[in-house]
Structures are given as structure tokens and as C-alpha cells.
C-alpha positions in Angstrom: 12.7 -15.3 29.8 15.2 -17.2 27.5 17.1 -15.1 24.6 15.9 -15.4 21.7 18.1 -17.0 18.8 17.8 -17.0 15.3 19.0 -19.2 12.5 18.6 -18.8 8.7 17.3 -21.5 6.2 16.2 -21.7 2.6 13.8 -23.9 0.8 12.7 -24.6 -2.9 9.5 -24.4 -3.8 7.3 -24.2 -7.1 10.6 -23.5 -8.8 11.8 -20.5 -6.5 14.0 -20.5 -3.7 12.8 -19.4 -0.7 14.9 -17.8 2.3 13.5 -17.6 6.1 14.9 -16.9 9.7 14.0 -18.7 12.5 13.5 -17.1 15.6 13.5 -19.9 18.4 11.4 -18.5 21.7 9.3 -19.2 24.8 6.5 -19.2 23.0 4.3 -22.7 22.9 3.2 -22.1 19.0 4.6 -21.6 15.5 3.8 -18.6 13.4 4.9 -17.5 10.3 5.2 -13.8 9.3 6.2 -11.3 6.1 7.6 -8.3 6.9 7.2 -5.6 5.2 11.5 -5.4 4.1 10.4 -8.4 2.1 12.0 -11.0 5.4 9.8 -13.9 5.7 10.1 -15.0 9.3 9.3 -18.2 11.2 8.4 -17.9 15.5 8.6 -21.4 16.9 9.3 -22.8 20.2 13.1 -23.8 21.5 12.2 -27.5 21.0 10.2 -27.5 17.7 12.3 -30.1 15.3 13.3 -28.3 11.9 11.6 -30.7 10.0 8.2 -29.9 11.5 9.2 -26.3 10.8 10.0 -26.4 7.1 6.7 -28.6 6.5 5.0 -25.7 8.0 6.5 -23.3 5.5 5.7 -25.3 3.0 2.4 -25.8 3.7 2.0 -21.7 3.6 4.3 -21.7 0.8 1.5 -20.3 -1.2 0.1 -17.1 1.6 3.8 -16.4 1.7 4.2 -15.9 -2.1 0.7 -13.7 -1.6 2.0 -11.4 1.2 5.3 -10.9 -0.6 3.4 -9.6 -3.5 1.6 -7.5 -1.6 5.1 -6.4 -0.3 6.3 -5.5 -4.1 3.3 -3.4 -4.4 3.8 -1.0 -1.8 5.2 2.0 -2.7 8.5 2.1 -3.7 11.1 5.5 -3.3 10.6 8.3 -5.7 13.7 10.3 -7.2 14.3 13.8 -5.4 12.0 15.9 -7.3 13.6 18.9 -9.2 10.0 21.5 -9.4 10.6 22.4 -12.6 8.9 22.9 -16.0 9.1 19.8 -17.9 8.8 17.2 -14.9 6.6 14.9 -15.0 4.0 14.3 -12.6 0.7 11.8 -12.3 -2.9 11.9 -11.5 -5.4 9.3 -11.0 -3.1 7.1 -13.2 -2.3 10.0 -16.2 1.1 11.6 -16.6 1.0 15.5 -17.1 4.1 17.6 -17.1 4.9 20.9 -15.0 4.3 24.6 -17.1 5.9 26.9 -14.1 5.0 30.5 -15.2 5.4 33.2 -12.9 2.0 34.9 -11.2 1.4 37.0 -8.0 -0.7 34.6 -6.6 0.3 30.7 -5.8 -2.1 28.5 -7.8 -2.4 25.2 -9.4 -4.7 24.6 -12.6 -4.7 21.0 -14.6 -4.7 22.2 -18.4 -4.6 19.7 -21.2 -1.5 17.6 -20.3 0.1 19.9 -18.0 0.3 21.1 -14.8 -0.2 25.0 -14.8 2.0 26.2 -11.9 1.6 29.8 -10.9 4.4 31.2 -8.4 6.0 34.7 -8.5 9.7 33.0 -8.6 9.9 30.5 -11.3 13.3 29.9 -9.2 11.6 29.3 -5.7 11.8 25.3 -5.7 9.7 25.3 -2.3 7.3 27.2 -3.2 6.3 25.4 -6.3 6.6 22.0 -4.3 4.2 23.6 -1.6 1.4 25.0 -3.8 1.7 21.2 -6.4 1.2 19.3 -2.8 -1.4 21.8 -1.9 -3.2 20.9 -5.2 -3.2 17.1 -4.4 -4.6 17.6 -0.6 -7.2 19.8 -1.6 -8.3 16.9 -4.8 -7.3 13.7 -3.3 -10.0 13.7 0.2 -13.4 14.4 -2.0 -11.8 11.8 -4.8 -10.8 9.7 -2.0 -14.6 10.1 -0.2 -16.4 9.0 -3.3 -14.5 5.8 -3.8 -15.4 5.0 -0.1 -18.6 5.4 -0.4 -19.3 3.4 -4.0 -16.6 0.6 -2.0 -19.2 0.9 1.1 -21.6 0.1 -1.2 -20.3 -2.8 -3.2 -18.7 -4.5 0.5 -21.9 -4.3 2.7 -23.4 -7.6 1.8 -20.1 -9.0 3.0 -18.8 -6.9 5.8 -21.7 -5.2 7.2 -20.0 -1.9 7.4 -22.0 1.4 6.5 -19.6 3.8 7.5 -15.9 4.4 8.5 -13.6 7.4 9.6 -11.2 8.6 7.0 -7.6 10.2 6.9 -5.2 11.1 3.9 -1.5 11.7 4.6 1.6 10.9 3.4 2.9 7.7 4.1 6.1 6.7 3.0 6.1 2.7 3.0 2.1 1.9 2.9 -0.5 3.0 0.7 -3.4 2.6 3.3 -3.6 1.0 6.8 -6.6 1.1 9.2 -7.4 0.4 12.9 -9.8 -1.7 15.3 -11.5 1.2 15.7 -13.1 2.0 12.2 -10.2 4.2 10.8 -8.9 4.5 7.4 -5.7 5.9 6.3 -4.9 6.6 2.9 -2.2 7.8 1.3 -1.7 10.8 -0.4 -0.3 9.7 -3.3 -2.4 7.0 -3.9 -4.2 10.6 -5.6 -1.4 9.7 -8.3 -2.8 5.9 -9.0 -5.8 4.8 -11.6 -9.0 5.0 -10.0 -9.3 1.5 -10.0 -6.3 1.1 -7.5 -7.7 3.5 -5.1 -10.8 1.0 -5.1 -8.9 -1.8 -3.9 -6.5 -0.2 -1.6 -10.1 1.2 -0.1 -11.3 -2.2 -0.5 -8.6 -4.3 1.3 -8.7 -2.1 4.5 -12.1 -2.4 4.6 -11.9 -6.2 4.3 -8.9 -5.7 7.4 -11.3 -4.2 9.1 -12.9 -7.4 9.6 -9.9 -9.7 9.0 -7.1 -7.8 11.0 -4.0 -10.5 9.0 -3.2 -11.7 5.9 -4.9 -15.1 6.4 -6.7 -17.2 4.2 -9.6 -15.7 5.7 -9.0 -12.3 4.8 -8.0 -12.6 1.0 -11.2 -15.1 0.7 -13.1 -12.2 2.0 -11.3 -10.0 -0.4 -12.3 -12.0 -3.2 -15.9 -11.7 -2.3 -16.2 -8.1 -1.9 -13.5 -7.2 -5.3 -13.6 -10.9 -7.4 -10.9 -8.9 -9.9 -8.2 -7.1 -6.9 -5.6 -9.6 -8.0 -5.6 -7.7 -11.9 -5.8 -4.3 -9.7 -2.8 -5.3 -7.1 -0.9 -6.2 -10.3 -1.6 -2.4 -12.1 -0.8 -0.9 -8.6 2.9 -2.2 -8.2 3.5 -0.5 -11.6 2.3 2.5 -10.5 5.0 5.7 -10.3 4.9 8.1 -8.1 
């Protein structure tokens, strides 16, 4: 197998300036990828000339732009967290703020706009972290199964799908992903986001389930099953966690 080269080459387009790599290979078509570091990359055989190339990316000029979005919404880093009264903290979209108070039992109650934290050392940062993440797992999978279900609903006459396996962890660079298999994972945090962002996360991995890439396909299908997910992608990349 040859080695693969790569060169590097910009282009402007609806008044922005795009930047790609070109990856030349033994392959015999050319693709045209987003990663998820933002890189926009081009696969294309050793003998394809660059102008057929860059009318290529010019032609997808507007999926790329999509699938970079969708790259700005993903989530981004969070400050270390400090665990202490006073820091500020989000649920389904709302911003409450820790109350710490000490108790002989480990427990976590949503009051007003605070999070009443219960530990027997105000001073024991684990602890508080532990029982606050506690709090979210045990809220976010019912939440999360409701939203499913109503998305089930509102996709069938589109996908066909009645019923699907679901996971919630922490992620740290996706908010949901899904397999060929019927799986959905969702992110834990995604507990912090308005309701109406957990619908179309839920919502686009259902639709992947059908459409696997980010083709025209897909966010046509998308469209069909959530008409308004561009105004909920845009609410999501604002979103804190």
C-alpha cells in the first residue's frame, strides 16, 4: 500500500475562508469529512487533479458549514468545579446555586433556586461532588425516558422505529451517539440543558439510526421528524455545563 500524504489548502466561500487537508491515498473515490476537532478533511486518490478537488468542496461547501456547527455545539470544557456553597449549577436549562449544610446523611433536595446539599463535612469536596452527581443519575434516566418516548412518538411516521435501548453516562466530547444496533447513549449532562434540547439530541440519533452520516439525507430526515432542530441546535451550543 502506498503512504499516505497530506497537503493543506484554503478556499473562500460565502464570505469565509475555508481551510482543508488533503489526504492523497489508494483509494478510487473522493470523500469529504468533519472531524469532530473542527478539521475538515478531503480523501482523494493519488491522481485526482486539485481542481476537481476544490470544486468538490465547494460543491459541499454548504454540509460542511452544517457539520461544523454541529461541531460548535458539542460540549465544550467546564471549569474545575470548586463544591461549594454559592456555585452555580444547572438543571433542565435553569441555574440554581449550591446551599452545603452539614447533615448525617448524604442527600440532595432542589429548593427554590438552590441546591440543598446535605453532607456531614461541609469541607469534604468529594463527597459533595459524589452525592450532586448521584442526584443527576438518579433524575436524568426517567427525564431522559419520557423524552424518548414523546420523540418515538412524534418520529414514527418517518422512521418506523417503536422502540430503542437506552444508556446515560458521561461523555466528555458528545452529547449522544447511537449504534447499528438500536442503542442510544446520552449524556449525562445533557440533564443540565432545556428540555427542548434533550428532544433533539434524542431526535437526531434517532434519525442516525436510520441515516448512519451527516448527509443530505440525514438532516432532510431530521427536518421531517423536528421541522424547528435548527432554533434547538442553536439554544444547545449556548448551553453551560
Amino acid at each position: 500500500m502506498s503512504e499516505v500524504t497530506v497537503e493543506q489548502y484554503s478556499i473562500q466561500g460565502r464570505g469565509k475562508q475555508l481551510s482543508y487537508d488533503v489526504h492523497r491515498s489508494d483509494r478510487t473515490t473522493l470523500e469529504i469529512s468533519v472531524h469532530p476537532d473542527g478539521r475538515v478533511a478531503v480523501t482523494a486518490p493519488h491522481d485526482t487533479a486539485l481542481e476537481k478537488i476544490e470544486a468538490k468542496v465547494r460543491k459541499r461547501f454548504p454540509w460542511i458549514e452544517r457539520n461544523l456547527r454541529e461541531v460548535e455545539q458539542l460540549p465544550q470544557p467546564q471549569a474545575p468545579r470548586q463544591w461549594v456553597s454559592g456555585e452555580t449549577h444547572r438543571y433542565l436549562g435553569r441555574q440554581y446555586r449550591l446551599k452545603v449544610v452539614i447533615g448525617d446523611r448524604p442527600s440532595v433536595k432542589l429548593k427554590g433556586a438552590f441546591f440543598h446539599v446535605l453532607v456531614p463535612d461541609k469541607a469534604d469536596v468529594d463527597a459533595i461532588r459524589e452525592v450532586v452527581e448521584a442526584w443527576y443519575r438518579d433524575h436524568a434516566r426517567p427525564i431522559f425516558e419520557q423524552h424518548l418516548s414523546r420523540c418515538l412518538r412524534a418520529s414514527k411516521p418517518f422512521l418506523g422505529i417503536e422502540q430503542v435501548d437506552l444508556v446515560v453516562r458521561k461523555m466528555k466530547s458528545r452529547w449522544g451517539s447511537c449504534t447499528p444496533t438500536g442503542r442510544i447513549v446520552l449524556n449525562l449532562d445533557l440533564i443540565k440543558a432545556p428540555v427542548q434540547c434533550i428532544d433533539y439530541i434524542i431526535m437526531h440519533e434517532l434519525c442516525h439510526l436510520a441515516v448512519m452520516d451527516h448527509s443530505e439525507k440525514f438532516w432532510s430526515l431530521l427536518s421531517k421528524c423536528m421541522p424547528d432542530w435548527e432554533k434547538r441546535r442553536l439554544l444547545l451550543s449556548k448551553v453551560e455545563i
